[in-house]
N, C-alpha and C positions, 0 to 999 in steps of 0.2 A: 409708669415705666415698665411695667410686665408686658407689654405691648414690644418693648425692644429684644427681648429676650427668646422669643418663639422663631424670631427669623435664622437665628444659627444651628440650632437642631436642622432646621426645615432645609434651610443650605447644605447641609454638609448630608441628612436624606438624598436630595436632588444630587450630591455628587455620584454617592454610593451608588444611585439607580442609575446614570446613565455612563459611570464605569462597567457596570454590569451590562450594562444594552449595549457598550463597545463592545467587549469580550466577548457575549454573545455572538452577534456578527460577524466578529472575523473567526472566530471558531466555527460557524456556518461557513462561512466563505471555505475553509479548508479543509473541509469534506471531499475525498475524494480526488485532491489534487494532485495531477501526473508532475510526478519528478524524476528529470532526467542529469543527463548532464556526466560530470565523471562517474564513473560505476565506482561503486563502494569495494574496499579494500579490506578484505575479512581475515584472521588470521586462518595460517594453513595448520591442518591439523600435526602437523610433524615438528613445525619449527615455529608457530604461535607467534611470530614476528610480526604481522600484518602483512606479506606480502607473498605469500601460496594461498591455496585453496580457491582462489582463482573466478570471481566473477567481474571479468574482466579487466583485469590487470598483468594477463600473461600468463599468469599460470594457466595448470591444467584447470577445468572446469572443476565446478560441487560435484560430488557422486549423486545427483538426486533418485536413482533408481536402488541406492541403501536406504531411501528414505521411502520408499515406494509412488513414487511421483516419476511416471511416464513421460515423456516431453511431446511437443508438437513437433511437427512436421519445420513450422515457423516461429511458432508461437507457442508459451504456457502462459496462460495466469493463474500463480501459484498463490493460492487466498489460504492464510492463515489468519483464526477465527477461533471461536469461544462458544460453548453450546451453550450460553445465556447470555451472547449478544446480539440484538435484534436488527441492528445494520449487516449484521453479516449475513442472516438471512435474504435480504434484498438484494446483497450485492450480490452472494452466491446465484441468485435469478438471473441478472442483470448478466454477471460473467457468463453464465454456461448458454442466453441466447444468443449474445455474441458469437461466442467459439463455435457455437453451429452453426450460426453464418457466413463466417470465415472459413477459406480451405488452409489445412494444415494447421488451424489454431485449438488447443483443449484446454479446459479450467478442471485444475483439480483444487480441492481443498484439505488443508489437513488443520487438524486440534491445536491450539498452541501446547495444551496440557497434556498432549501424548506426546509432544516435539518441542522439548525446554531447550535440547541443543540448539535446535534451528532458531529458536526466538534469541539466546545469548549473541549467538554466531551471526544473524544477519540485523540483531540492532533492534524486534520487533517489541514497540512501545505501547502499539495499540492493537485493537482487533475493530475491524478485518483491514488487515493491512494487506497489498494484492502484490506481487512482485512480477515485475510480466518477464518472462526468460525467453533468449532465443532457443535457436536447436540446437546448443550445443550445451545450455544450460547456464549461461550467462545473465545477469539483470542487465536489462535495459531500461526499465522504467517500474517508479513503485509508488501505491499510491494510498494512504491510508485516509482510514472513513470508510460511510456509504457512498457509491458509487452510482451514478449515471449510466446512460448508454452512450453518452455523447463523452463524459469519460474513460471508459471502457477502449473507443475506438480511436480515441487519442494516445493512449496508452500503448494500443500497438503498433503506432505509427511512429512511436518515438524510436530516437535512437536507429531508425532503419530507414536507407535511402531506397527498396525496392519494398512497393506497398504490398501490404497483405490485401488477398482479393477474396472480396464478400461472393460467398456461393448464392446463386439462384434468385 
């Protein structure tokens, strides 16, 4: 009867591994995934309500030139990132040959540990999480993980009915 005894360890092993191979996978799968859709509703700096400060919900836009973040012509993608996270490095690649591509598009990046406000303020859970802004400083589309090209260029298609044109 020791012979009956070894299958329920071994079982309930076999579950544990291929819970772990689930999770696995779909945390691969969400690397990087463009999210669009209603623009998120941040509180405004004055009245903390959830409904100023303005990425797209009517108010006035973010001040991103207090935070030293230039905007595009059309496009930002604003990559907030960690100097010991190794996806951010990639994507930081990945954004700025885009944005050279594209006319009117720039990637900038900023620390999350030099910019606690912006990480509370816009919800930021992971690094590199990338917010792509229009010109006016608006989110249209955010995407956290490492990133693609073919992410990247999804990202600034969202949320905009007149495409961004690739230079050259």
């Amino acid at each position: 009867m020791t012979g009956l005894a070894a299958p329920a360890p071994a079982l309930a092993l076999l579950g544990v591994l291929l819970v772990s191979v689930g999770l696995g996978v779909w945390w691969q799968r969400r690397q990087g995934v463009v999210r669009t859709g209603a623009r998120r509703r941040v509180p405004g700096p004055a009245t903390g309500d959830g409904r100023g400060g303005g990425t797209g919900d009517g108010g006035a836009p973010f001040d991103w030139a207090a935070h030293g973040v230039d905007l595009g012509a059309r496009r930002t993608f604003l990559q907030l990132s960690a100097a010991v996270c190794a996806p951010c490095r990639s994507t930081a690649r990945v954004l700025a040959e885009v944005a050279e591509s594209h006319d009117g598009v720039l990637h900038r990046e900023l620390d999350v540990d030099e910019h606690l406000d912006l990480v509370l303020r816009f919800g930021i859970l992971r690094t590199p999480t990338v917010l792509v802004l229009d010109a006016d400083g608006r989110e249209t589309a955010r995407a956290s993980g490492a990133m693609n090209r073919r992410q990247a260029i999804a990202a600034l298609a969202a949320g905009d009915p007149t495409p961004v044109v690739r230079t050259g």
